[in-house]
mmCIF file of the N, C-alpha and C atoms, coordinates in Angstrom:
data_MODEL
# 
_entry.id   MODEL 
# 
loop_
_atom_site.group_PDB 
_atom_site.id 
_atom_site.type_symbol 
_atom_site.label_atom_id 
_atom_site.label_alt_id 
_atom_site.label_comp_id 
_atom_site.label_asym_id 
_atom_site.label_entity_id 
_atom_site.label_seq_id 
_atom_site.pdbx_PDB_ins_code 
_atom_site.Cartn_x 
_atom_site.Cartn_y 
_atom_site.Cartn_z 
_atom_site.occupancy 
_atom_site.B_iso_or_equiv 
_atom_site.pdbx_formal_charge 
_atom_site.auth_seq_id 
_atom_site.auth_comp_id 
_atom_site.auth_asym_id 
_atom_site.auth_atom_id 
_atom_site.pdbx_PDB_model_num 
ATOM 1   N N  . UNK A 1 1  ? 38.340 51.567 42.801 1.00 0.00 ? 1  UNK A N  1 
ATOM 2   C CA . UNK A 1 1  ? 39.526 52.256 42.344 1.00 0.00 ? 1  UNK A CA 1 
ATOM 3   C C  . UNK A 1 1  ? 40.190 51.405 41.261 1.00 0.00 ? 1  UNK A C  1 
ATOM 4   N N  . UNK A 1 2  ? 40.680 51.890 40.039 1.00 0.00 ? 2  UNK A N  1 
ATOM 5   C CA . UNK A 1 2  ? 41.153 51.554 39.311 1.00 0.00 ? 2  UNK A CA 1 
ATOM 6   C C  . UNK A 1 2  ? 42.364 50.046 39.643 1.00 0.00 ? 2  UNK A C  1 
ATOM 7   N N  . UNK A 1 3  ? 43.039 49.247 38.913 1.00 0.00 ? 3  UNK A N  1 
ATOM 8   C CA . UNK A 1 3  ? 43.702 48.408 40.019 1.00 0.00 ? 3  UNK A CA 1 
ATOM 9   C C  . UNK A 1 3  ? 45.464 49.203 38.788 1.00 0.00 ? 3  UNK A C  1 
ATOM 10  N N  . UNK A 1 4  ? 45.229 49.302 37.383 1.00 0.00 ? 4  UNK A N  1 
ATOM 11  C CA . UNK A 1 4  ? 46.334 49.885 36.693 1.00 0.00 ? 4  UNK A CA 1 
ATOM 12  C C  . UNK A 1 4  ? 47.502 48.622 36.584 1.00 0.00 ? 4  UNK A C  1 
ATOM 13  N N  . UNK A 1 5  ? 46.778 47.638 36.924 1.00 0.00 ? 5  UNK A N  1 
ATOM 14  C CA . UNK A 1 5  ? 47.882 46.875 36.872 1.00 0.00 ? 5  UNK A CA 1 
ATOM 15  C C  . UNK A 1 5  ? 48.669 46.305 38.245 1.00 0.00 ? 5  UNK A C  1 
ATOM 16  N N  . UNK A 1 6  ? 48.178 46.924 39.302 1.00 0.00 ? 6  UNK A N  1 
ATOM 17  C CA . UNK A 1 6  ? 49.261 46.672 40.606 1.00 0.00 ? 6  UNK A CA 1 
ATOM 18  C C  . UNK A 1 6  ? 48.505 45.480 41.605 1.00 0.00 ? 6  UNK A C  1 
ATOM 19  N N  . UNK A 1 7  ? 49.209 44.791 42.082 1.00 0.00 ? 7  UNK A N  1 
ATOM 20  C CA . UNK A 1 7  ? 48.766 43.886 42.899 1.00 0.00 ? 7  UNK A CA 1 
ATOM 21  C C  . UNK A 1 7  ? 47.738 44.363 44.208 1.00 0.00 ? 7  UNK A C  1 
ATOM 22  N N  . UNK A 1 8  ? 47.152 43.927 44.876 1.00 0.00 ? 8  UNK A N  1 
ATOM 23  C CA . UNK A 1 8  ? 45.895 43.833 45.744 1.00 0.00 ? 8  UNK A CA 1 
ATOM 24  C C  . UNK A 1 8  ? 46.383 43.383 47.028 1.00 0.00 ? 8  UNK A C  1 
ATOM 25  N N  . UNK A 1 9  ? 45.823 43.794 48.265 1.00 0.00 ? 9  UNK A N  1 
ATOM 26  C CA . UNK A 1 9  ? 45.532 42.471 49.363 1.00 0.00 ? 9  UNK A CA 1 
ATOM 27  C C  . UNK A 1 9  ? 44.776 41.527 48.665 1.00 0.00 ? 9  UNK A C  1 
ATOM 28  N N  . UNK A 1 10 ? 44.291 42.009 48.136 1.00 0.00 ? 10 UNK A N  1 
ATOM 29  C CA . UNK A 1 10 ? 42.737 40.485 47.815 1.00 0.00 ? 10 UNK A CA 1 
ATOM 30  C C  . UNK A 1 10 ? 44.139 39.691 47.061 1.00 0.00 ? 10 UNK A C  1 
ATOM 31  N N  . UNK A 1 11 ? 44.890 39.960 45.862 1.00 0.00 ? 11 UNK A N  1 
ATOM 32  C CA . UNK A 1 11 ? 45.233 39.045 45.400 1.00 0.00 ? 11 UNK A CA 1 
ATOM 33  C C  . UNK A 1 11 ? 46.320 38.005 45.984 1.00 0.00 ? 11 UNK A C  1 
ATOM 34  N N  . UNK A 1 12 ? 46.973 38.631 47.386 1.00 0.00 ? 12 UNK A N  1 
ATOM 35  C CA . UNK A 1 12 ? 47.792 38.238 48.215 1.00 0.00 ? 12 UNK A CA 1 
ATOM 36  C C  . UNK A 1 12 ? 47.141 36.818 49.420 1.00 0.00 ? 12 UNK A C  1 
ATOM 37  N N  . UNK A 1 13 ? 46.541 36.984 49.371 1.00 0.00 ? 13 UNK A N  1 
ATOM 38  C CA . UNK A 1 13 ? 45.198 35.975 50.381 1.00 0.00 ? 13 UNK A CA 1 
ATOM 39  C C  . UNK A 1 13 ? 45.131 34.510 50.141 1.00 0.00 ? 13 UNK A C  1 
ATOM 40  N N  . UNK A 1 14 ? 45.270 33.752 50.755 1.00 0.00 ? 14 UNK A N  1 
ATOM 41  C CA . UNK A 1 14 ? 45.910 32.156 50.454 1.00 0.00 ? 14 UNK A CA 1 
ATOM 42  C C  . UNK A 1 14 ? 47.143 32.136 49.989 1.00 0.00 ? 14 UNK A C  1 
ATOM 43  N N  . UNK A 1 15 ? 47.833 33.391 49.511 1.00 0.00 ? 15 UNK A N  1 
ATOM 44  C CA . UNK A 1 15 ? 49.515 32.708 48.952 1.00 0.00 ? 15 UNK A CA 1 
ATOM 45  C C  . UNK A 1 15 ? 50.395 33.632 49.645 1.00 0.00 ? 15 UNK A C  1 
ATOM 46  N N  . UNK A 1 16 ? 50.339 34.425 50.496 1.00 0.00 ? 16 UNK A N  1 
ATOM 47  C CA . UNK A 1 16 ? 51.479 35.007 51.422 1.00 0.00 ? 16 UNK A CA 1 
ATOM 48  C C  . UNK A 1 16 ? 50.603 35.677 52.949 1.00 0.00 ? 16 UNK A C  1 
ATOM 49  N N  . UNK A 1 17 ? 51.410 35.330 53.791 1.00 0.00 ? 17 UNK A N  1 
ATOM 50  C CA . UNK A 1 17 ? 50.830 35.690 55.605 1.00 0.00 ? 17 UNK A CA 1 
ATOM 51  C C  . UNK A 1 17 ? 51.748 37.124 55.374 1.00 0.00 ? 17 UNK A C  1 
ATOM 52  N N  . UNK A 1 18 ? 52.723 36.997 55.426 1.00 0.00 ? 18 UNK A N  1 
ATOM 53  C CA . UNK A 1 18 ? 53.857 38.223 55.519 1.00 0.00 ? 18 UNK A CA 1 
ATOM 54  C C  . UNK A 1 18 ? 54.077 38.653 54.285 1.00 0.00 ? 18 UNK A C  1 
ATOM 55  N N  . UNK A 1 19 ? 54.084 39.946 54.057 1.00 0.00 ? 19 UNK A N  1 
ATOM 56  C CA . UNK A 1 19 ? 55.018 40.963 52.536 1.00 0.00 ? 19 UNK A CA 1 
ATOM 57  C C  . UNK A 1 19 ? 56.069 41.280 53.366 1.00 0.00 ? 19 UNK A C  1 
ATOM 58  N N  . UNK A 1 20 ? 57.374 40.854 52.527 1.00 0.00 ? 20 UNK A N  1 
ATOM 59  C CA . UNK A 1 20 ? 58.429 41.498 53.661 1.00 0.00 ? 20 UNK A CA 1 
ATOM 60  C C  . UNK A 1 20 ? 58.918 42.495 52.550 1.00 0.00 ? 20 UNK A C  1 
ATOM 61  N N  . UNK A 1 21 ? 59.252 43.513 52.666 1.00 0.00 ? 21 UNK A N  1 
ATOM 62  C CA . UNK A 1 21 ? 60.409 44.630 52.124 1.00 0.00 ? 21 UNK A CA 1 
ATOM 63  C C  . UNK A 1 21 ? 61.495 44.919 52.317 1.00 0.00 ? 21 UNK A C  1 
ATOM 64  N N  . UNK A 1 22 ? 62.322 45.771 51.785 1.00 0.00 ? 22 UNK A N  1 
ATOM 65  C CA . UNK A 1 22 ? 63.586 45.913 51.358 1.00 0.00 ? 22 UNK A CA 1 
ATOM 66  C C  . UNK A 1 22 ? 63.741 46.745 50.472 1.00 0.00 ? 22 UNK A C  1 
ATOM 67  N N  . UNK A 1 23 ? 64.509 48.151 51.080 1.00 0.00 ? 23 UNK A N  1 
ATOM 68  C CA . UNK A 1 23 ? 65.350 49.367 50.767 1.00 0.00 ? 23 UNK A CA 1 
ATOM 69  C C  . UNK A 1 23 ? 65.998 49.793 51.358 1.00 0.00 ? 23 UNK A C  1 
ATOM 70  N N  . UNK A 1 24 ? 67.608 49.413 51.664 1.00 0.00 ? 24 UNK A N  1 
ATOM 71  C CA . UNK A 1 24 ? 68.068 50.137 52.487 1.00 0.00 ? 24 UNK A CA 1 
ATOM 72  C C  . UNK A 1 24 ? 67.859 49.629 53.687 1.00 0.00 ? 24 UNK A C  1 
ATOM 73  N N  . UNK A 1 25 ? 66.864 49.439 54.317 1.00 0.00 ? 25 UNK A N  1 
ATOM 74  C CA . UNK A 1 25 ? 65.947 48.642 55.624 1.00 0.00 ? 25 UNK A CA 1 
ATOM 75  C C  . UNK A 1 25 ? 65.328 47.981 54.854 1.00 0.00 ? 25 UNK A C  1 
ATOM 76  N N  . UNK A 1 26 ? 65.173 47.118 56.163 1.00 0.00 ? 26 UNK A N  1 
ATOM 77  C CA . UNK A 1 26 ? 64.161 45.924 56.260 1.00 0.00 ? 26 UNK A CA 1 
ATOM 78  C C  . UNK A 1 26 ? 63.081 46.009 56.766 1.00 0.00 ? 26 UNK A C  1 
ATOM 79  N N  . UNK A 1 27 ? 61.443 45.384 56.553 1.00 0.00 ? 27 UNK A N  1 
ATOM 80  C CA . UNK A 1 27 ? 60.440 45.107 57.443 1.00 0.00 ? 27 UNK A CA 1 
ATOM 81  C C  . UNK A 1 27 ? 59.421 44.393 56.633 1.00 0.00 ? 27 UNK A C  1 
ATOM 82  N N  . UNK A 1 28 ? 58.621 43.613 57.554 1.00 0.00 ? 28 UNK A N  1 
ATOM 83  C CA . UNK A 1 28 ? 57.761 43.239 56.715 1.00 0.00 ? 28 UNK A CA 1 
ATOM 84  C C  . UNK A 1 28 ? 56.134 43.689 57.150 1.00 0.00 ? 28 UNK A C  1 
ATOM 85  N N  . UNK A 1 29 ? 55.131 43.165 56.479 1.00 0.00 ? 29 UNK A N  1 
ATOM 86  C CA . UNK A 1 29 ? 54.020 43.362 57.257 1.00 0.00 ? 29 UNK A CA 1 
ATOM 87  C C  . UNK A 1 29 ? 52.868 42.015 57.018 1.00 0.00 ? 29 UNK A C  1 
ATOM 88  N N  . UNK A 1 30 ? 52.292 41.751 57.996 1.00 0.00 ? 30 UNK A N  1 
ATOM 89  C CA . UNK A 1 30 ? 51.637 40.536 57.937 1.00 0.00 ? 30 UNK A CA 1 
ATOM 90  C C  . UNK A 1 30 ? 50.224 41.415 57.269 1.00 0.00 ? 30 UNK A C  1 
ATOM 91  N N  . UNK A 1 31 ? 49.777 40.460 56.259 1.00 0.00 ? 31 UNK A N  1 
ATOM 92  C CA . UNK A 1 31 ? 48.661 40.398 55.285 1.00 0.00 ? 31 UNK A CA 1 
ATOM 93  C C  . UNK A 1 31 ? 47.363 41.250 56.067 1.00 0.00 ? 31 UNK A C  1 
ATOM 94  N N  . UNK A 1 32 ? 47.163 40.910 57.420 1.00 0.00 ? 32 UNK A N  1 
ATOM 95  C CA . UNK A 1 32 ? 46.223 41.338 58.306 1.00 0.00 ? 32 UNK A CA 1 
ATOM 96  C C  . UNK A 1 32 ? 46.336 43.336 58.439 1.00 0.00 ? 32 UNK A C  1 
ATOM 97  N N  . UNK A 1 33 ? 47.561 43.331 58.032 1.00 0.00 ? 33 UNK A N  1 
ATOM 98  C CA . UNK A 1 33 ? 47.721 44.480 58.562 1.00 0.00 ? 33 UNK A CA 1 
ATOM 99  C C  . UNK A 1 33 ? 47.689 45.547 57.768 1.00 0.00 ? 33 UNK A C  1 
ATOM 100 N N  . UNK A 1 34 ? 48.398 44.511 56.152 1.00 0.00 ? 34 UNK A N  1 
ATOM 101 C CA . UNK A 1 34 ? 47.966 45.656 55.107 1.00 0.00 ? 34 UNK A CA 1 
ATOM 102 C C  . UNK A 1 34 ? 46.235 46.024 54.950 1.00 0.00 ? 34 UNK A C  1 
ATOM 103 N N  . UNK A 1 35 ? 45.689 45.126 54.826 1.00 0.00 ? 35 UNK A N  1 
ATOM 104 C CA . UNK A 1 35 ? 44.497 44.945 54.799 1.00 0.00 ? 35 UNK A CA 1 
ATOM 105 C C  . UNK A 1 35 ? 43.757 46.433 55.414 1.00 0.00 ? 35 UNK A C  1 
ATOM 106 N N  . UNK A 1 36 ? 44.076 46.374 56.870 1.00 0.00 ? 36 UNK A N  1 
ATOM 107 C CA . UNK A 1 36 ? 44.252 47.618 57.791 1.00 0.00 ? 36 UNK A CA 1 
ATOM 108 C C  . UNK A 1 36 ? 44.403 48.778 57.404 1.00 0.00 ? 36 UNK A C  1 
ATOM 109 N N  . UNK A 1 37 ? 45.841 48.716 56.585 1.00 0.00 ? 37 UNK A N  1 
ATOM 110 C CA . UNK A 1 37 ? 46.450 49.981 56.366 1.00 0.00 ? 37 UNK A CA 1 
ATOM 111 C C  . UNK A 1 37 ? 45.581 50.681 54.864 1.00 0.00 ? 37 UNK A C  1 
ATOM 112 N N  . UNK A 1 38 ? 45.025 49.485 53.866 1.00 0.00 ? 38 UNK A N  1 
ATOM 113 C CA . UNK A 1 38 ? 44.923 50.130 52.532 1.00 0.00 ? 38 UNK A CA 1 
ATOM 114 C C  . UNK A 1 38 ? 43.449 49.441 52.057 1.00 0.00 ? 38 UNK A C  1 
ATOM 115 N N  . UNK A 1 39 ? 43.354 48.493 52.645 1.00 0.00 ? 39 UNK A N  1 
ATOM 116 C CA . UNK A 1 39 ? 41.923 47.694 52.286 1.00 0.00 ? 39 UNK A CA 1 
ATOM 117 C C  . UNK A 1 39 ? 42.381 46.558 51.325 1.00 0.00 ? 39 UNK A C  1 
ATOM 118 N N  . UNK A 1 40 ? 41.388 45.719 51.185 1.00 0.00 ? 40 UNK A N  1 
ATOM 119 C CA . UNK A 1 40 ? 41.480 44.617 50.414 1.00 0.00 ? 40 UNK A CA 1 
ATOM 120 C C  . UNK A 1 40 ? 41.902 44.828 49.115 1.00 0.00 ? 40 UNK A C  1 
ATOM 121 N N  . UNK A 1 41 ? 41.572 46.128 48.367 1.00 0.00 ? 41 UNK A N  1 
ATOM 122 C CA . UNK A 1 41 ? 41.981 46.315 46.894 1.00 0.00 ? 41 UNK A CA 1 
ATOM 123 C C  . UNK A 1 41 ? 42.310 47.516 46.914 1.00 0.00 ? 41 UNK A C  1 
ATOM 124 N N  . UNK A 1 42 ? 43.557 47.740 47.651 1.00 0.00 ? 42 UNK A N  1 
ATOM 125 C CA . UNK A 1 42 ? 44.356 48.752 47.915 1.00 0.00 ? 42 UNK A CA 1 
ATOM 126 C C  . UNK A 1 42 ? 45.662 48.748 47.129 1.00 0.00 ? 42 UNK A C  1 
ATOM 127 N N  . UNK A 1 43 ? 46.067 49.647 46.168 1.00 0.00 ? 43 UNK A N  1 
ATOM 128 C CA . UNK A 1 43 ? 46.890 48.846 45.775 1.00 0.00 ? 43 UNK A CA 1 
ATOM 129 C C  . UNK A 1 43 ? 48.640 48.877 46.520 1.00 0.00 ? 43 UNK A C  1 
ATOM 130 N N  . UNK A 1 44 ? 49.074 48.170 46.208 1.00 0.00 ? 44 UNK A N  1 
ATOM 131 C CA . UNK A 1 44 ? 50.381 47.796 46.882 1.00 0.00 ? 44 UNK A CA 1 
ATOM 132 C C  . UNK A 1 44 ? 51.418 48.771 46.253 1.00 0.00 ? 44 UNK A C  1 
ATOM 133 N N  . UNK A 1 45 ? 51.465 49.364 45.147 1.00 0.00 ? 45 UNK A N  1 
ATOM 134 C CA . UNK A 1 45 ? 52.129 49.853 44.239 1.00 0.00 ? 45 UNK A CA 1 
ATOM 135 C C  . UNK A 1 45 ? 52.067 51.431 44.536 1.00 0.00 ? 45 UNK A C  1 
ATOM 136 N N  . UNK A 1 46 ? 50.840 52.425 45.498 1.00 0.00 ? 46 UNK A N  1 
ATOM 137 C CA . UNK A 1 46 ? 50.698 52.981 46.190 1.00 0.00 ? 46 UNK A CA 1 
ATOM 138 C C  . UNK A 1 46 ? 50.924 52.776 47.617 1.00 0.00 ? 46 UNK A C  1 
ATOM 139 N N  . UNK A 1 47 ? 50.933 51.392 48.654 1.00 0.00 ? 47 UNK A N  1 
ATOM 140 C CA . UNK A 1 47 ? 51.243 51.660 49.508 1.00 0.00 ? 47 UNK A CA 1 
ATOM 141 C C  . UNK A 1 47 ? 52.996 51.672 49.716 1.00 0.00 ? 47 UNK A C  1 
ATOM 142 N N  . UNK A 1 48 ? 53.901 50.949 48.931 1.00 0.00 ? 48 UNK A N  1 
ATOM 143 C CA . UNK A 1 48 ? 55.374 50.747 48.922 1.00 0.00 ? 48 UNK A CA 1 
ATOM 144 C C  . UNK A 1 48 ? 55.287 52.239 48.805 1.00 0.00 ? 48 UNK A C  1 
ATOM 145 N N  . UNK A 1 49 ? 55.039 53.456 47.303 1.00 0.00 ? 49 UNK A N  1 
ATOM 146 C CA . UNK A 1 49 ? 55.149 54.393 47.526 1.00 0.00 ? 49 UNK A CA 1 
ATOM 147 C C  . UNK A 1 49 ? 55.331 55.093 48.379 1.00 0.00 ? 49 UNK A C  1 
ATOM 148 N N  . UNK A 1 50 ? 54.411 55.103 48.798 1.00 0.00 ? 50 UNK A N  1 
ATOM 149 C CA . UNK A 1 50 ? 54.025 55.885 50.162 1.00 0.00 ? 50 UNK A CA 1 
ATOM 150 C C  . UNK A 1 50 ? 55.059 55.736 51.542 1.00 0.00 ? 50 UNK A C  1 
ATOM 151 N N  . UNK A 1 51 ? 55.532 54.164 51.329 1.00 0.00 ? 51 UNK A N  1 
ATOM 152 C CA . UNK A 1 51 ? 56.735 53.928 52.634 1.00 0.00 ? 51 UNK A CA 1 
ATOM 153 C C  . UNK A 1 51 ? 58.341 54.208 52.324 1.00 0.00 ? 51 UNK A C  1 
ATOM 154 N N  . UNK A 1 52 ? 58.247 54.803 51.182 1.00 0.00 ? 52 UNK A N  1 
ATOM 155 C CA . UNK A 1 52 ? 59.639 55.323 50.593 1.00 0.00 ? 52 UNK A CA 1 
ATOM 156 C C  . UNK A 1 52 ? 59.275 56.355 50.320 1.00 0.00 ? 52 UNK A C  1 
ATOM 157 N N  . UNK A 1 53 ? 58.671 57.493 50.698 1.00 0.00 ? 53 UNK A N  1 
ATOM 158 C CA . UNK A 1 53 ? 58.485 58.758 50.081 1.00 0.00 ? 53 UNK A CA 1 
ATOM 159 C C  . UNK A 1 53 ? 59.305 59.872 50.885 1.00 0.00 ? 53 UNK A C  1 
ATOM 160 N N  . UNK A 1 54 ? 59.880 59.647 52.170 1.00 0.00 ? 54 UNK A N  1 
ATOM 161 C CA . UNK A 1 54 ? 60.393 60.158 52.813 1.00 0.00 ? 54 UNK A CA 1 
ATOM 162 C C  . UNK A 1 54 ? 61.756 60.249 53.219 1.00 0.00 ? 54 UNK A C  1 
ATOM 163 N N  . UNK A 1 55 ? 62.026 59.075 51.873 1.00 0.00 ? 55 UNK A N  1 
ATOM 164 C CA . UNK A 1 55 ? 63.858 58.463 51.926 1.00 0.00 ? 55 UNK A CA 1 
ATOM 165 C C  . UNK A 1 55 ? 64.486 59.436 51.636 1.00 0.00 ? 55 UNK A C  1 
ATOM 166 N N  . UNK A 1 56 ? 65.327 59.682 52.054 1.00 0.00 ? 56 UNK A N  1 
ATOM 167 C CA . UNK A 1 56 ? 66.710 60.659 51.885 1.00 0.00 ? 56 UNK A CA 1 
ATOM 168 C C  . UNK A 1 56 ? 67.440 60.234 50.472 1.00 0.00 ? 56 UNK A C  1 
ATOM 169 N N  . UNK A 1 57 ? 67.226 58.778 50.091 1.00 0.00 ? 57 UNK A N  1 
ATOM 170 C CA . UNK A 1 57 ? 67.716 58.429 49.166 1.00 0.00 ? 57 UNK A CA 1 
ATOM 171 C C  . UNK A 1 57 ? 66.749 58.816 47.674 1.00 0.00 ? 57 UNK A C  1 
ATOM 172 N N  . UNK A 1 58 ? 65.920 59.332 47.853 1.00 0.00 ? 58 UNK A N  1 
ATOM 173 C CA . UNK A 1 58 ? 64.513 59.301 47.254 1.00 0.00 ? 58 UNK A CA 1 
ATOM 174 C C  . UNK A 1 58 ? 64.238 61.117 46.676 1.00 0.00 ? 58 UNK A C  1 
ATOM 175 N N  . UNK A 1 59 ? 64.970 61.528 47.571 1.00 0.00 ? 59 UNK A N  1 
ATOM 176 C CA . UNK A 1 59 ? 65.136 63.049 47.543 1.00 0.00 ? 59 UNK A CA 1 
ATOM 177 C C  . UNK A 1 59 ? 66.227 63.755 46.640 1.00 0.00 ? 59 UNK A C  1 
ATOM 178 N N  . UNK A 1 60 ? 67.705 62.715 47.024 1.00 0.00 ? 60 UNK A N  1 
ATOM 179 C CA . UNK A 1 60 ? 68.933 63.261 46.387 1.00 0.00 ? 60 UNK A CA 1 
ATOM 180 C C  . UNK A 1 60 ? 68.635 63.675 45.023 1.00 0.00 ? 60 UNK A C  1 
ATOM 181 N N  . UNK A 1 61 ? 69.184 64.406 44.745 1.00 0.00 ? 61 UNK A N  1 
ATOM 182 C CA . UNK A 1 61 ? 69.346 64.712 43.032 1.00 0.00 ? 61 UNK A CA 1 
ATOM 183 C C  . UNK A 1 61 ? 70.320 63.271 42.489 1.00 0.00 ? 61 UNK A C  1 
ATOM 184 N N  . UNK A 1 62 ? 69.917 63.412 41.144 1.00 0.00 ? 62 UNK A N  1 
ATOM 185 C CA . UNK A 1 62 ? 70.851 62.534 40.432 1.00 0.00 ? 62 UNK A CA 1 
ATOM 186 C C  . UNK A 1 62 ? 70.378 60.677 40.498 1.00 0.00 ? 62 UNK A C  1 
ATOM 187 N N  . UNK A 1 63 ? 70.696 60.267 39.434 1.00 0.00 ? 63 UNK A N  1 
ATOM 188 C CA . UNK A 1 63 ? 70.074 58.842 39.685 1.00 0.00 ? 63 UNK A CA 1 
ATOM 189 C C  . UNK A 1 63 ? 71.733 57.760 40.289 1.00 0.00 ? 63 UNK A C  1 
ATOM 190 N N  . UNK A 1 64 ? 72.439 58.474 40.852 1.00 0.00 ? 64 UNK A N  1 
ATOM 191 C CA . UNK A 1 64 ? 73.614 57.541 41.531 1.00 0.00 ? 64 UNK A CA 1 
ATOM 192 C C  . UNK A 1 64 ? 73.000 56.703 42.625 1.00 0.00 ? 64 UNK A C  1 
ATOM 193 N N  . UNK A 1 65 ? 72.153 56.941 43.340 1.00 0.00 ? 65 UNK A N  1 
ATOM 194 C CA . UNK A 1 65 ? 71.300 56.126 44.563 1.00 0.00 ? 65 UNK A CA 1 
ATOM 195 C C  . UNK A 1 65 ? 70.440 56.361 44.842 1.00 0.00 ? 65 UNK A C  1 
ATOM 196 N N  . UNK A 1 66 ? 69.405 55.492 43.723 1.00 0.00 ? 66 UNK A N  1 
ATOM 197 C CA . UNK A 1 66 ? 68.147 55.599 43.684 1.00 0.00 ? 66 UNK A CA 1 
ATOM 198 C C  . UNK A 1 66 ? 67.447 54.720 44.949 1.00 0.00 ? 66 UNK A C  1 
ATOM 199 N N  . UNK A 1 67 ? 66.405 55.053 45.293 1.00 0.00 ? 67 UNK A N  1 
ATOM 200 C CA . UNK A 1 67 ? 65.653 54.521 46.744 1.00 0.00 ? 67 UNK A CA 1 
ATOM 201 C C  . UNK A 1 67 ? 64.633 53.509 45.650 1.00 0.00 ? 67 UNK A C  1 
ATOM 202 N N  . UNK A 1 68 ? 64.660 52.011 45.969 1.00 0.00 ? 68 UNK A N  1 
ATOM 203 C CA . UNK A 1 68 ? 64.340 50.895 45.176 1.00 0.00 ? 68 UNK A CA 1 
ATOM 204 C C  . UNK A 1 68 ? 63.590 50.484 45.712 1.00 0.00 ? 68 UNK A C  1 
ATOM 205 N N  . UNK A 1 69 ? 62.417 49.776 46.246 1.00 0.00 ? 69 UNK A N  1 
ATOM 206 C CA . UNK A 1 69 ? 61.661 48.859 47.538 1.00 0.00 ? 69 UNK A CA 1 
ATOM 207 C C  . UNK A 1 69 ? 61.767 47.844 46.760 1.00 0.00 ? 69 UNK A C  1 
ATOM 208 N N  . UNK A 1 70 ? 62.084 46.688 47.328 1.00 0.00 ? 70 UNK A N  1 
ATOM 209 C CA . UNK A 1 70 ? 61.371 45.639 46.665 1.00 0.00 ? 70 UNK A CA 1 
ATOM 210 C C  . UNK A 1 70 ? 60.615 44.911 47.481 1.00 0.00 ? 70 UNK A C  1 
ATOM 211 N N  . UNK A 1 71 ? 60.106 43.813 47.136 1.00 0.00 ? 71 UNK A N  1 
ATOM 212 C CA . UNK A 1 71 ? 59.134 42.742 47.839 1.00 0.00 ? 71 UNK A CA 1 
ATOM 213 C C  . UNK A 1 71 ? 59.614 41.471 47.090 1.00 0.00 ? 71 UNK A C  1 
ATOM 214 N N  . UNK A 1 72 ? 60.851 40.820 47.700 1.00 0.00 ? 72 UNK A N  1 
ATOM 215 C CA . UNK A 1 72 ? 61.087 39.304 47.306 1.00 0.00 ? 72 UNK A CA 1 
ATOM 216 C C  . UNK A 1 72 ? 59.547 38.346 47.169 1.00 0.00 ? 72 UNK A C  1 
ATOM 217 N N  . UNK A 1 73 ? 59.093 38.399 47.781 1.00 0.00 ? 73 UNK A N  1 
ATOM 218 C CA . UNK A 1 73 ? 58.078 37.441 47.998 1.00 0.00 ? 73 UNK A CA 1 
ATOM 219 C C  . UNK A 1 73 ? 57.363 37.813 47.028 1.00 0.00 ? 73 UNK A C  1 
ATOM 220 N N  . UNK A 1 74 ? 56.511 39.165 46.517 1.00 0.00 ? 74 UNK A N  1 
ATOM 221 C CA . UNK A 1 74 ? 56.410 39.444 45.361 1.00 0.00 ? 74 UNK A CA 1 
ATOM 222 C C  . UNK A 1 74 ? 56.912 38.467 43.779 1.00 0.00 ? 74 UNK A C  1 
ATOM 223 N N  . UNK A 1 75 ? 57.967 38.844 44.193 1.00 0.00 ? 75 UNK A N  1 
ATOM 224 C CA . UNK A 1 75 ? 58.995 38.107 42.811 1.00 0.00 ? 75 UNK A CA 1 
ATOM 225 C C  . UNK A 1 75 ? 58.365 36.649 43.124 1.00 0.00 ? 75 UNK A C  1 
ATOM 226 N N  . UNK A 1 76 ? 58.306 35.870 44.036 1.00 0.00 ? 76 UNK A N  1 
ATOM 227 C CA . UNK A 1 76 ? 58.403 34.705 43.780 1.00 0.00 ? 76 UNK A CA 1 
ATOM 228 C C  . UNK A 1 76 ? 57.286 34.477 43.130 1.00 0.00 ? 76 UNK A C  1 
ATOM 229 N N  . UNK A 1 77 ? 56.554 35.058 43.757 1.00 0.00 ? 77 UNK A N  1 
ATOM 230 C CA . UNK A 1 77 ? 54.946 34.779 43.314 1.00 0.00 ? 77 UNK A CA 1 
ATOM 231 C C  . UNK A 1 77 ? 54.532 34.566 41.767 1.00 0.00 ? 77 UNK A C  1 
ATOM 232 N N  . UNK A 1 78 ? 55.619 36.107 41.468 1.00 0.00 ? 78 UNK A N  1 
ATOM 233 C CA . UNK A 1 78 ? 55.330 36.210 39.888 1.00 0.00 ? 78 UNK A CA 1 
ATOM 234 C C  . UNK A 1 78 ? 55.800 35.463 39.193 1.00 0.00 ? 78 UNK A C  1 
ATOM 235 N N  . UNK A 1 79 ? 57.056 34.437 39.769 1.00 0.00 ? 79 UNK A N  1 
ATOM 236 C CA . UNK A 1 79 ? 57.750 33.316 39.142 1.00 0.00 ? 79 UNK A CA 1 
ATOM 237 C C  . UNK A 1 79 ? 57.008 32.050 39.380 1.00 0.00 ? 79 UNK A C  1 
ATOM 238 N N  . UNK A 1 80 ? 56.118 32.330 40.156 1.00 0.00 ? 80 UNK A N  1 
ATOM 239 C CA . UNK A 1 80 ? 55.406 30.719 40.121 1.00 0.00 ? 80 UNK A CA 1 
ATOM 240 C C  . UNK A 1 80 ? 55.461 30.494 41.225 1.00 0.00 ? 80 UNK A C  1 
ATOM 241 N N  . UNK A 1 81 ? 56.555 30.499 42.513 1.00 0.00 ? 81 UNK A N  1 
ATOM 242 C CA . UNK A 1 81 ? 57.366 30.096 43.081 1.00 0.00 ? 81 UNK A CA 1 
ATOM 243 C C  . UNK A 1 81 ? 56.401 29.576 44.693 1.00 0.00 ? 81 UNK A C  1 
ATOM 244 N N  . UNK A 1 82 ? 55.139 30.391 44.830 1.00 0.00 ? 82 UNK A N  1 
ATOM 245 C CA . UNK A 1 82 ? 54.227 30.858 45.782 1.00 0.00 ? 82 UNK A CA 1 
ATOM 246 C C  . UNK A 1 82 ? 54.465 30.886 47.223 1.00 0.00 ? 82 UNK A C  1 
ATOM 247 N N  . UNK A 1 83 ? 53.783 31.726 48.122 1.00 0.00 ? 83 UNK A N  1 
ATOM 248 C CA . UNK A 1 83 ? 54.425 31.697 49.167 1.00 0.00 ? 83 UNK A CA 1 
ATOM 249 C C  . UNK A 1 83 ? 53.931 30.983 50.609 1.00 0.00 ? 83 UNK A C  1 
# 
């Protein structure tokens, strides 16, 4: 499958155990599990999708409260920062 640019399990492997998230709620998921959920070169950029697709915030009309996910740990990564 194409990767388009979005991060991997594979590329997560030696530098983070846990992806934690954040929208609204909290959760994270240990590396083992995405793996599980999407496969090794699954991309992440489809699975966040997929866990905000059902937000109420995600639905509203209007861009006043947009439904955001992020992945801190993400960020660090991309800053160097590793996890």
């Amino acid at each position: 499958m194409p990767r388009d640019g979005s991060m991997t399990p594979r590329d997560l492997v030696g530098r983070l155990y846990v992806l934690r998230v954040e929208c609204g709620r909290r959760g994270q998921y240990s590396l083992a599990s995405l793996v599980d959920k999407i496969g090794l070169d699954g991309k992440l950029t489809d699975f966040l999708y997929g866990l905000t697709r059902d937000s109420p915030r995600k639905q509203s009309p209007g861009p006043a409260d947009p439904c955001g996910v992020r992945c801190p740990d993400l960020l660090k990564l991309a800053r160097g920062a590793g996890g």
